[in-house]
C-alpha positions, 0 to 999 in steps of 0.5 A, a space after each residue: 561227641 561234638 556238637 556244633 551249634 550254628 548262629 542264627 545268622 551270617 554277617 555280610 559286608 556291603 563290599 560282597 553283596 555289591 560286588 559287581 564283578 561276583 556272582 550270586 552264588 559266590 556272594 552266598 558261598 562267602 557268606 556259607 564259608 562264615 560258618 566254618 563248614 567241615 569240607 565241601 559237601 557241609 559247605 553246600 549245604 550250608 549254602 543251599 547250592 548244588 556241590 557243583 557251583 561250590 568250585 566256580 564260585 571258590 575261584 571267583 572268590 580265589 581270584 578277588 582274595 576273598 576266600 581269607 578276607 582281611 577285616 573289612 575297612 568300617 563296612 556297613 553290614 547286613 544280615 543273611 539268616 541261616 535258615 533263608 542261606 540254607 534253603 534250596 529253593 530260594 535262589 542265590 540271587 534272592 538270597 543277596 537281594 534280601 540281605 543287599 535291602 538292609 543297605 538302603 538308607 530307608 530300611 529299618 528293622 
């Protein structure tokens, strides 16, 4: 028996969460995709979207290269907690806005 553990959160780059031309669930589907998920239904859950949104925002990743994103040029980074990623019934745009609020200047733990 596997047992895959999950870190408590997911690491995103400020190019994602401010990426103007991505969509709040695109932006959460990069961050999901972090977790390494099993197939397509892991993968919404781990986002906490519907499995419909999961092939519109693969394409808007598909079409920016971000499905496989290379490392990223000394990015500045927020954090996504795991549990708020995989919550349902916070919105995909409140999700980017929580992590998108560590990259204010005036922001501190």
């Amino acid at each position: 028996m596997t047992v895959h553990f999950l870190p408590s959160q997911v690491k995103v780059p400020r190019h994602i969460l401010l990426h103007d031309q991505l969509t709040p669930a695109a932006k959460v589907l990069w961050a999901g995709l972090q977790l390494r998920p099993k197939n397509q239904e892991h993968l919404a859950q781990l986002c906490g979207l519907s499995q419909a949104s999961i092939k519109p925002g693969q394409t808007q990743l598909e079409r920016f290269s971000l499905l496989n994103p290379g490392p990223f040029p000394r990015a500045d980074w927020a954090f996504l907690p795991v549990d708020l990623l995989r919550n349902k019934a916070v919105h995909p745009q409140a999700k980017i806005t929580y992590a998108a609020i560590q990259l204010l200047p005036t922001f501190a733990d």
